[in-house]
C-alpha positions in Angstrom: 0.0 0.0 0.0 1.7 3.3 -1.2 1.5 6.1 1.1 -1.2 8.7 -0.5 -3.0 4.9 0.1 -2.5 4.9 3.8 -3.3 8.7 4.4 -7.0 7.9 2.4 -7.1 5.0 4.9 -6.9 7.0 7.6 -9.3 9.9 6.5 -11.3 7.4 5.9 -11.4 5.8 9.5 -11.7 9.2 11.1 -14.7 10.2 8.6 -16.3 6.5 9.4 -15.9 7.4 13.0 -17.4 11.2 13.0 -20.4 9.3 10.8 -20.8 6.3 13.7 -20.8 9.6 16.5 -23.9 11.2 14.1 -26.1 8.3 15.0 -25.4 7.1 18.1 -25.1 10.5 20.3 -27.9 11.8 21.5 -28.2 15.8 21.9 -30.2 17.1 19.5 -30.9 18.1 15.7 -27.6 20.7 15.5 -25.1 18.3 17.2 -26.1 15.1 15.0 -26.0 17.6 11.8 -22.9 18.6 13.1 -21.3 14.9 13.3 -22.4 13.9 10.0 -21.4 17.6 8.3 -18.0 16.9 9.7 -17.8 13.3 8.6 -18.9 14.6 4.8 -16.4 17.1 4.5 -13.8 15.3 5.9 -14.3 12.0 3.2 -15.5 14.5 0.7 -13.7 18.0 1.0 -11.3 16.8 -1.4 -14.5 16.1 -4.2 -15.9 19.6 -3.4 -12.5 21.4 -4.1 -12.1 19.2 -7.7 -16.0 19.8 -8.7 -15.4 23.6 -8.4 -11.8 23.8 -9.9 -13.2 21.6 -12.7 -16.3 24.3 -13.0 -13.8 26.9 -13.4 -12.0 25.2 -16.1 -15.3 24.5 -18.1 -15.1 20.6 -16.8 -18.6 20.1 -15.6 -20.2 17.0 -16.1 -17.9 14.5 -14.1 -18.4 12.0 -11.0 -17.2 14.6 -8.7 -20.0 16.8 -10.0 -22.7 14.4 -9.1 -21.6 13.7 -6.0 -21.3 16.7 -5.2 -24.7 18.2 -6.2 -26.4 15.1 -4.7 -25.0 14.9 -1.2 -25.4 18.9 -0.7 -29.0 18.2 -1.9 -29.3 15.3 0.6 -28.5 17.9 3.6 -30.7 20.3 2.2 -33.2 18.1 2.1 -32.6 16.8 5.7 -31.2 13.8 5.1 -27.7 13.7 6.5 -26.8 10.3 7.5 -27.1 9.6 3.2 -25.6 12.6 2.3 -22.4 11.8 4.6 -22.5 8.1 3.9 -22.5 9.0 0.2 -19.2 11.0 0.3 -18.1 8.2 2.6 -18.6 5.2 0.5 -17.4 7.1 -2.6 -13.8 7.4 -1.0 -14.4 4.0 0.0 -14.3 2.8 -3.7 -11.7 4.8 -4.4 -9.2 4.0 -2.1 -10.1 0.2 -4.1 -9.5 1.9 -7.1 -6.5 3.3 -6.3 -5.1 0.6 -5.0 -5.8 -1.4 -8.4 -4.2 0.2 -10.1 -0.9 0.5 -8.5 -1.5 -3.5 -8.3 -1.9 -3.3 -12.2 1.1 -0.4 -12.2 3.4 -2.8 -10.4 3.2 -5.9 -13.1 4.1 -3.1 -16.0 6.6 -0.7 -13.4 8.8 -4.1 -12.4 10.1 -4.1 -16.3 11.3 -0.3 -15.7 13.6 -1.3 -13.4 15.2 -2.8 -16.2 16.5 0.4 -17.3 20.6 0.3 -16.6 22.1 3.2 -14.6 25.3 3.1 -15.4 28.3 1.5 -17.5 31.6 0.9 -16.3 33.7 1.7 -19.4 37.4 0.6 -19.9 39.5 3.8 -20.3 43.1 3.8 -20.8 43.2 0.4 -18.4 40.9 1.9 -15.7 37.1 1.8 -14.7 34.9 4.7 -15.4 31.3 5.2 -15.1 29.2 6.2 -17.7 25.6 7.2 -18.5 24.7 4.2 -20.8 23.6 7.2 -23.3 26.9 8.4 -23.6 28.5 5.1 -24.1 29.7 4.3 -27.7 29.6 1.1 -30.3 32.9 -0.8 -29.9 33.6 0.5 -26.7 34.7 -2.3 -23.5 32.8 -2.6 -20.5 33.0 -4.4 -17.3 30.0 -6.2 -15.6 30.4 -7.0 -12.0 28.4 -9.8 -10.1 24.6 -8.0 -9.2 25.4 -5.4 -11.9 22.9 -4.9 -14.7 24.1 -5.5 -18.4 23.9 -2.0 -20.0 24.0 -2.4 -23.4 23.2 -5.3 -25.6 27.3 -6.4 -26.3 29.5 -9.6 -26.8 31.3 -11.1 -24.1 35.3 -11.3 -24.7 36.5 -12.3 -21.3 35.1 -14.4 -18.4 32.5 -16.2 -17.4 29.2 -16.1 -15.9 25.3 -16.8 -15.1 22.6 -14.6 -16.3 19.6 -13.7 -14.9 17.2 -13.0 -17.8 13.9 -13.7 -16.3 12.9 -9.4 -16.7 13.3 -9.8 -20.4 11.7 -13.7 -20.9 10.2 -14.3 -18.0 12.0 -17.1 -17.7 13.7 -18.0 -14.4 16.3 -20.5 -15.0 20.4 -18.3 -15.7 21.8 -18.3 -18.9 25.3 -19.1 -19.1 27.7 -17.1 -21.3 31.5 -17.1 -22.0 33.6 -15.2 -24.4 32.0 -15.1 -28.0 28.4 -15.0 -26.3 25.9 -11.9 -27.0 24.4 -11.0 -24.3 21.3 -8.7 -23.6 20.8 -5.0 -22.2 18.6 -5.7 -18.9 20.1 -9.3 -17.7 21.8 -9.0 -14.0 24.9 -11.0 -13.7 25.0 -13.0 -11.2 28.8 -14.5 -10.2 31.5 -13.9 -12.5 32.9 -10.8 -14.0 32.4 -10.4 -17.5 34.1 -8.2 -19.8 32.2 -7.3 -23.2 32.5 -5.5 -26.2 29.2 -2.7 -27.1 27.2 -3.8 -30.1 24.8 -1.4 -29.9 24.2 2.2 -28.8 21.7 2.5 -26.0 18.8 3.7 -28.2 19.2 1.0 -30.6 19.4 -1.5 -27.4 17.1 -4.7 -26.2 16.2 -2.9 -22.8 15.5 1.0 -24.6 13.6 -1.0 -27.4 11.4 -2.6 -24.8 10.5 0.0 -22.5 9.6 2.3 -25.7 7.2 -0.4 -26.0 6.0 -0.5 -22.7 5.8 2.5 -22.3 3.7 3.4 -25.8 1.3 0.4 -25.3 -1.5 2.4 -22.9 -1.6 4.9 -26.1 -3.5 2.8 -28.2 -6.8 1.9 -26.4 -8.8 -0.6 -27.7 -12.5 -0.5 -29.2 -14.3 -1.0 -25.7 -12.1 1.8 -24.0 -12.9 4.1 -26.7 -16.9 3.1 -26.5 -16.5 3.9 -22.7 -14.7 7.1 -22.8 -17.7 8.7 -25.5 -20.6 7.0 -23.2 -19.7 9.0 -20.7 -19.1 12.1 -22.2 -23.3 12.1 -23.8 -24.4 9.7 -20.8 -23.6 12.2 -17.5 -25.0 15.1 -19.2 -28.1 13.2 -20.2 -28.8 12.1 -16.8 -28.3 15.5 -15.0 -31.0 16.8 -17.2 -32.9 13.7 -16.6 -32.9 14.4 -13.0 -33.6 17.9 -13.2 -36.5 17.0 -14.9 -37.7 13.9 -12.2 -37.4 16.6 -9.7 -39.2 19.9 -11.4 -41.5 17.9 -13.2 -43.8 15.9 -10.8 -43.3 18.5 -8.0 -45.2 20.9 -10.2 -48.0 18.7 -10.2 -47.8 16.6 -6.8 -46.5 20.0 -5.0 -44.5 16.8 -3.1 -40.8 19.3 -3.6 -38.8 17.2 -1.0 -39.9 13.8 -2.1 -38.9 14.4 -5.3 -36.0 16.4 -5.0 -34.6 13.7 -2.9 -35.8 10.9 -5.4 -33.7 13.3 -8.3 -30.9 13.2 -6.0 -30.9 9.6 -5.6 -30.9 9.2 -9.3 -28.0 11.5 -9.8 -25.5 8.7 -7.3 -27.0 5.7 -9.3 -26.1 7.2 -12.5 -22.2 7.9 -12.0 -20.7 6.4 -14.3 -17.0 5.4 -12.3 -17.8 1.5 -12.2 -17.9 1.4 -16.4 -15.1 4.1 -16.5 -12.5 2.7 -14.0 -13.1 -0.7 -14.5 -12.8 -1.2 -18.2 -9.5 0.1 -19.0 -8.3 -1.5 -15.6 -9.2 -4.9 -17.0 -7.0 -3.7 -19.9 -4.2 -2.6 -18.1 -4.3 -5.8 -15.9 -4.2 -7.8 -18.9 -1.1 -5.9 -20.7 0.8 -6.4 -17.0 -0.4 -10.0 -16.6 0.9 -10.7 -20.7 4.2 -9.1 -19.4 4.6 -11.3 -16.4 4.6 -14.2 -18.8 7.4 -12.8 -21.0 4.7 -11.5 -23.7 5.0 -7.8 -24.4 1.6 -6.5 -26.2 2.5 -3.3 -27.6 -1.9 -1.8 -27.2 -4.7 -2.8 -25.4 -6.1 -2.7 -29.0 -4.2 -5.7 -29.6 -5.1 -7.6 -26.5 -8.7 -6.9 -27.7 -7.9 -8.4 -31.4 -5.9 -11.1 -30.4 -9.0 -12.6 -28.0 -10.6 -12.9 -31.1 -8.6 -15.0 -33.0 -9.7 -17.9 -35.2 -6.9 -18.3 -37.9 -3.1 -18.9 -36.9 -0.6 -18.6 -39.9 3.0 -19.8 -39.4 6.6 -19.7 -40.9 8.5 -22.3 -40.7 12.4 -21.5 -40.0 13.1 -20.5 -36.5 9.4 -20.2 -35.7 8.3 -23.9 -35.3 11.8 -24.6 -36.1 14.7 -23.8 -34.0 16.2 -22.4 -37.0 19.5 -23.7 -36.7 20.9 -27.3 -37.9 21.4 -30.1 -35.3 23.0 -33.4 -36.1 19.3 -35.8 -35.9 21.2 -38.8 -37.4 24.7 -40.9 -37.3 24.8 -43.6 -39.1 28.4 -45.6 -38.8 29.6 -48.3 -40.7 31.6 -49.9 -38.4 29.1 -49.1 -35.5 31.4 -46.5 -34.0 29.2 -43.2 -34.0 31.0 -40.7 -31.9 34.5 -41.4 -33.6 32.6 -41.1 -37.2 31.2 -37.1 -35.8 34.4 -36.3 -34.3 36.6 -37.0 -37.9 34.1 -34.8 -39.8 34.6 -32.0 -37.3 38.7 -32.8 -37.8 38.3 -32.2 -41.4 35.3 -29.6 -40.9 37.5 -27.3 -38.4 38.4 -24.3 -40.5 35.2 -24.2 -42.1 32.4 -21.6 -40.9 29.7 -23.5 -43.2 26.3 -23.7 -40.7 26.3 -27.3 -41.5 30.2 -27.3 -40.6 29.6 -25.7 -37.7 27.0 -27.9 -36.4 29.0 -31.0 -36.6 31.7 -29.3 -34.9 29.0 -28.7 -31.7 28.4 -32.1 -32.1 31.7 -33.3 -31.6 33.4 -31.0 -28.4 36.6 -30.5 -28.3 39.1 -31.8 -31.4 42.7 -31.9 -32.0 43.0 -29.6 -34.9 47.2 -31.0 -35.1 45.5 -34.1 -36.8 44.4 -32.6 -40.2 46.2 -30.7 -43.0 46.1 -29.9 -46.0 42.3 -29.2 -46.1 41.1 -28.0 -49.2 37.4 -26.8 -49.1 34.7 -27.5 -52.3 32.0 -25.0 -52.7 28.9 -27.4 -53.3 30.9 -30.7 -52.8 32.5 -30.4 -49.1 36.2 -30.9 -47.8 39.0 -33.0 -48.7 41.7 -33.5 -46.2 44.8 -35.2 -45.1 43.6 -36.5 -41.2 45.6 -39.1 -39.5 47.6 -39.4 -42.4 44.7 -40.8 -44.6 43.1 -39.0 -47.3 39.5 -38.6 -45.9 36.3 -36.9 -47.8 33.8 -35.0 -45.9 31.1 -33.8 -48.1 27.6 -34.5 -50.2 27.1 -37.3 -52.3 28.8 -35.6 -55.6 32.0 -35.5 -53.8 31.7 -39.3 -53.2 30.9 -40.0 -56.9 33.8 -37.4 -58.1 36.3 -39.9 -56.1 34.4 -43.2 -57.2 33.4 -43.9 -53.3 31.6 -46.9 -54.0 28.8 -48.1 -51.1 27.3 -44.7 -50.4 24.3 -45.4 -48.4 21.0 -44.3 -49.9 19.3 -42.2 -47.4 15.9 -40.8 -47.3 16.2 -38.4 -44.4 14.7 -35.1 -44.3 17.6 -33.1 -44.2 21.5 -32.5 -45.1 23.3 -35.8 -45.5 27.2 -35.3 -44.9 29.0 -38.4 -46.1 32.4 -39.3 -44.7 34.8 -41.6 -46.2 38.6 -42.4 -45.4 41.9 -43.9 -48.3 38.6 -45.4 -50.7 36.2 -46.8 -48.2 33.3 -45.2 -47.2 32.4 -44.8 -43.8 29.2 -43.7 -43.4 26.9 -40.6 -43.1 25.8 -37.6 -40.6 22.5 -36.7 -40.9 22.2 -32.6 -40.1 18.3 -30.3 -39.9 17.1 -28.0 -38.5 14.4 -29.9 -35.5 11.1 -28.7 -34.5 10.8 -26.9 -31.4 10.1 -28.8 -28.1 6.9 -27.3 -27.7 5.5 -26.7 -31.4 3.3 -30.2 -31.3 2.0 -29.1 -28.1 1.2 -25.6 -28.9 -0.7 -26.6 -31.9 -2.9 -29.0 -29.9 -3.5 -26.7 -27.1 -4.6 -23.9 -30.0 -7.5 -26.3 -31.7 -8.5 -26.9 -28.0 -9.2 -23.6 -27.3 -11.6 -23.0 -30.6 -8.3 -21.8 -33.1 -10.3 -23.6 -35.8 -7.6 -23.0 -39.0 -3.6 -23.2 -38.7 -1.6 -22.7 -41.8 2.2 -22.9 -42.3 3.9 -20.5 -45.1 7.5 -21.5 -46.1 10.4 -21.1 -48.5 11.4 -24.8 -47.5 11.1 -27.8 -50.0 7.5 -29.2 -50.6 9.1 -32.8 -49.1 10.2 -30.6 -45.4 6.9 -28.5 -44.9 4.8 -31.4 -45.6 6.4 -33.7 -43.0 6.9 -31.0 -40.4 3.3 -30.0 -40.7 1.7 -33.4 -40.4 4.6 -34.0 -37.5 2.7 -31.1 -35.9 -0.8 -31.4 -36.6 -0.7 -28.1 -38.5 -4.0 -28.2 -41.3 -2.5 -26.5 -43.9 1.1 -26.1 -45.6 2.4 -24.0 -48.5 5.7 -24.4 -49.7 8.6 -23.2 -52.1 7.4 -19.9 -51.3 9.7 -16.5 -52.3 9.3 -13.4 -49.7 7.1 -11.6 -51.9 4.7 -14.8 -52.5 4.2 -15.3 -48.8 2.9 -12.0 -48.3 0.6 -12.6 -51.8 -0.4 -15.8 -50.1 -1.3 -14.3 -46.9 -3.5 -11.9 -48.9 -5.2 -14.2 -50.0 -6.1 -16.1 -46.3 -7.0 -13.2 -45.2 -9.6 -12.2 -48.2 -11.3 -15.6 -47.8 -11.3 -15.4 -44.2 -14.9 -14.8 -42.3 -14.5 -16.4 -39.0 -13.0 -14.0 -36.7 -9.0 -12.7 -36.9 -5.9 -13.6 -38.3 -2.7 -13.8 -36.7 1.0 -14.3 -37.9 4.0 -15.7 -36.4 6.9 -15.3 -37.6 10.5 -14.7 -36.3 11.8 -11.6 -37.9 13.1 -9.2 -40.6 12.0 -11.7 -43.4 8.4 -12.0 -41.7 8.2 -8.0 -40.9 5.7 -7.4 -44.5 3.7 -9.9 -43.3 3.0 -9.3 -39.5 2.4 -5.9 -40.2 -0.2 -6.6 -42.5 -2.0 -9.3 -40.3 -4.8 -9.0 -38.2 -2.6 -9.2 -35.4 1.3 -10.1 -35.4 3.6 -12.5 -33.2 7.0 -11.8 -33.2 8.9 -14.9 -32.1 12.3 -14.8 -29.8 12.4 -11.0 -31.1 14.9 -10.0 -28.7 17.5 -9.0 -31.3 15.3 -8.0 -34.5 14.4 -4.2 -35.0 12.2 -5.3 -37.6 10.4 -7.9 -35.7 9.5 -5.4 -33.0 8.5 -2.6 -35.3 6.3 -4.4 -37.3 4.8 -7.0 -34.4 1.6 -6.3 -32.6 2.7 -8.7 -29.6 6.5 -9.7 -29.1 7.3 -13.1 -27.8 10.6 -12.0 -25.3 12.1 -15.8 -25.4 11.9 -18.4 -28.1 9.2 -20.3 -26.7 6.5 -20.7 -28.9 4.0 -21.8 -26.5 3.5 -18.6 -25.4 1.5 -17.9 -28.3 -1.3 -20.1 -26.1 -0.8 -18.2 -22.8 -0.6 -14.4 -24.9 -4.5 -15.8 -26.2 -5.6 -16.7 -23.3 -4.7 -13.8 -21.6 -6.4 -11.6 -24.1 -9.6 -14.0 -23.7 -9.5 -13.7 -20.0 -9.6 -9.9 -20.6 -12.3 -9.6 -23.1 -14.5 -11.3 -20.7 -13.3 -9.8 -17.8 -14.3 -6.5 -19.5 -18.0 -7.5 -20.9 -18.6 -8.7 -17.3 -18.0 -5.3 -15.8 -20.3 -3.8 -18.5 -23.2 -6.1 -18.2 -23.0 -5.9 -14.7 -22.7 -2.4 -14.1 -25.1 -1.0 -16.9 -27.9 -4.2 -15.8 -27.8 -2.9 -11.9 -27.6 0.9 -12.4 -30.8 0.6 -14.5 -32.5 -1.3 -12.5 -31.9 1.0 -9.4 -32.1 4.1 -11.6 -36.3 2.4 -12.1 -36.6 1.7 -8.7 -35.2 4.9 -7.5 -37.4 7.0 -9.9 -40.9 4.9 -8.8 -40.2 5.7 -5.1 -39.0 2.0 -4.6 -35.2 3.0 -3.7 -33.5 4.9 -1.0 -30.2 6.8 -1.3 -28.7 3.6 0.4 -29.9 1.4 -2.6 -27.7 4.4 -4.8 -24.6 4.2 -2.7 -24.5 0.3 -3.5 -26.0 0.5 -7.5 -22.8 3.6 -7.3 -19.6 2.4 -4.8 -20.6 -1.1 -4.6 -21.1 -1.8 -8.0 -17.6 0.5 -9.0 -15.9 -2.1 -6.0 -17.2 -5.1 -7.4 -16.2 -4.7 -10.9 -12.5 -2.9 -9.9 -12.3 -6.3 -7.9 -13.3 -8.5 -11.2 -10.7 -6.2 -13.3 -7.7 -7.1 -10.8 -8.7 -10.7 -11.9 -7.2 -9.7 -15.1 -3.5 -10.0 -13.4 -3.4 -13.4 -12.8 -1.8 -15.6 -15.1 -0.3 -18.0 -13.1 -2.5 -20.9 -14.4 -1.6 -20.2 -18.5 
């Protein structure tokens, strides 16, 4: 609880108390209008002073105004006890409200502390610190255990555990070593690390992020909007609704203080706080819930959008891929598999080929004083002198240019890198790029939850998407597909598209065309792509794709949070609002249909935070 919190608390309890003294001492009409008088300006002085400021400044037709008019009517009309418990109850709901929303604040304020303070840069052999600002592209820093990483950078001396759970969400360290890039925003946790700056701070991961943060309660969504222009025709309307409830029927019942009182009844049922506080709360418990979970929606718009999703349209590479070659198959001769990996990655060593490299992960460490003369064949592979023996490392055309005979047929979806040693062949390494852990399960866990259509767009062989699709469930898969024919093909889904929205995943600059022109964009493990983040609606901050589930279902939760509060609050106001008008209602039946309806649906919003469960 902040502090302005506490001190609301307390007036409050002192106006609660001065409202008890009204109606239990005895001593007359002046002392009891005395108790409750100072109970209502005490809860209320504060509503009197903004009403007439607001006058001033041309601002008339607010919830301060009503109250205001209606519980100085109540005391003119005799009734004190409502008039004071009016006031009172209003600060009671919001002393809710404002707690709420620093509950709501919190979820969204944890990812400013991100923001670095300072940079120790390397100069001339010493330590200085720098505003990250002024630090420069190419310049050395130092990061000490518990110190923030500044900007995003490559480590080129020590080692260390990172703490990236304020960019991911995730709460298991990262470790990193010389060669590694590391992020603006990480803590390090043991070691010192010296790095080398990749990026100015304006360019960086954590600058990026918070500009997005930041931006995202800009764009409100079609709900907010709705609720904003409601309220600006809906209060007038009902003042001049009530001036006409209490002018009207006097004139003709002569009945002034009945109602006059039944007018000022009306004007604390009609405030319109509950539909005005609680819808964009639900929002903004909704963007701070997705952020907990390592999903940054850039607009409430988007959350809005994205609950209504019916159509989910993939790429393939890096997306449901992990976009980076793995050795999925070793397939040995003489049975021995880990000595077959580690001679490829002897004659593979001075290559930087992806393929190259992979086998290379695959093998650890080598003794590079085992190879020479290594000649390297664009298209065919290497040929090498390792162990003394004139050994082949390469496709199947450089086994047929040597007249390798017993190449083993293969019929693996991937790169098959065939090895052979003085003539004889010696089998194959089988190198693709896997699908993510958690594709098949995210694609499940989407038809579950109503996504009706998935489609998966690709530049990859006809044979690859095929097989990776029906290895995930996915319905539909287009292949072969250029840049500018996967945005003509996404055209095209969206034209013949009637049930509800489209979305797009993809994983970066070569998906940017088409998740800016989707209904509503993914961008996956976007950490490190300008483009990705410029042209996403919702950024995925680690590479795990089943996020996409919990970003939906956060976004559901919200959209129904949010119809909730409007049903709710508009179906008891006008029932009140009738009852009040017919006699049938006290001012006590307004406080509830006004404070307890605003608490109640406040209460439902803060629901919105919880994610836990997704």
């Amino acid at each position: 609880m902040t502090k302005q919190n506490k001190r609301d608390l307390c007036k409050i309890l002192a106006a609660a108390a001065l409202f008890v003294l009204g109606n239990v001492v005895k001593g007359g009409e002046v002392l009891r209008f005395a108790f409750f008088f100072a109970a209502f300006i005490v809860a209320g002085g504060e509503v009197l002073a903004n009403a007439v400021r607001n006058i001033r400044y041309g601002q008339v037709f607010d919830e301060e105004f009503l109250m205001t008019i209606a519980t100085i009517g109540a005391f003119c009309v005799g009734e004190y006890p409502e008039g004071a418990a009016v006031m009172l109850f209003f600060q009671v709901g919001e002393l809710f409200q404002s707690y709420a929303v620093n509950k709501s604040r919190k979820s969204i304020s944890d990812l400013m502390d991100i923001r670095p303070d300072y940079a120790n840069v390397l100069v001339d052999g010493e330590t200085v610190k720098k505003d990250p600002y002024d630090v420069k592209v190419g310049d050395i820093i130092v990061i000490n255990p518990g110190e923030r990483v500044p900007l995003d950078s490559v480590v080129v001396k020590g080692e260390s555990s990172l703490d990236t759970s304020a960019l991911t969400g995730e709460s298991l360290p990262r470790d990193v070593e010389a060669g590694s890039e590391i992020l603006s925003g990480c803590i390090n946790i043991n070691g010192v690390i010296t790095a080398v700056v990749e990026k100015a701070y304006g360019e960086s991961t954590v600058n990026r992020i918070l500009d997005l943060v930041e931006n995202a309660s800009n764009k409100k969504s079609k709900s907010e909007k709705f609720i904003t222009k409601f309220a600006r025709v809906y209060t007038p309307a009902v003042c001049g609704v009530a001036l006409a409830l209490a002018v009207i029927p006097s004139l003709i019942t002569g009945q002034w203080s009945v109602w006059v009182y039944r007018a000022l009844s009306f004007l604390v049922v009609s405030c319109p706080c509950a539909l005005v506080i609680s819808v964009p709360l639900s929002f903004f418990g909704g963007l701070g819930g997705a952020s907990k979970q390592g999903v940054l929606v850039k607009g409430s718009n988007y959350l809005e959008t994205m609950a209504q999703v019916k159509t989910v349209v993939f790429d393939k590479t890096g997306t449901l891929t992990k976009g980076r070659f793995e050795v999925v198959a070793v397939n040995a001769v003489d049975g021995d598999k880990d000595a077959l990996v580690n001679l490829a990655a002897l004659c593979e060593n001075a290559s930087n080929h992806p393929i190259a490299l992979c086998i290379k992960n695959a093998a650890g460490k080598i003794d590079a004083g085992r190879v020479s003369n290594i000649k390297e064949q664009a298209g065919f592979g290497v040929v090498c002198t390792a162990d003394g023996k004139e050994t082949l490392v390469g496709s199947e055309k450089l086994m047929q240019q040597h007249n390798i005979s017993g190449v083993a047929q293969h019929t693996a979806l991937g790169s098959v890198v065939h090895i052979a040693q003085d003539g004889r062949y010696l089998g194959n390494i089988v190198v693709a790029d896997v699908i993510k852990d958690d594709a098949k399960q995210l694609v499940a866990n989407l038809k579950a939850m109503g996504i009706t259509n998935t489609v998966m767009l690709t530049g990859d062989v006809k044979s690859v998407g095929e097989k990776i699709a029906s290895d995930l469930g996915i319905d539909t898969v287009v292949s072969e597909l250029l840049p500018h024919e996967k945005v003509e093909h996404f055209e095209r889904i969206l034209e013949q598209n009637t049930n509800g929205k489209v979305c797009y995943v993809g994983d970066g600059i070569n998906d940017a065309p088409v998740l800016a022109r989707a209904d509503i964009g993914i961008a996956m493990g976007a950490l490190g792509s300008d483009a990705a983040i410029e042209a996403a609606d919702v950024v995925i901050m680690n590479d795990e794709i089943s996020k996409i589930t919990t970003a939906i279902k956060v976004a559901q939760k919200t959209l129904t949070i949010v119809k909730q509060n409007i049903i709710f609050a508009i179906g008891v106001k006008l029932a009140v609002l009738l009852f009040v008008a017919a006699g049938l209602a006290t001012m006590w039946w307004a406080v509830f249909a006004d404070v307890g309806v605003a608490v109640i649906a406040i209460l439902n919003a803060v629901r919105a935070l919880d994610t836990k469960n997704m």
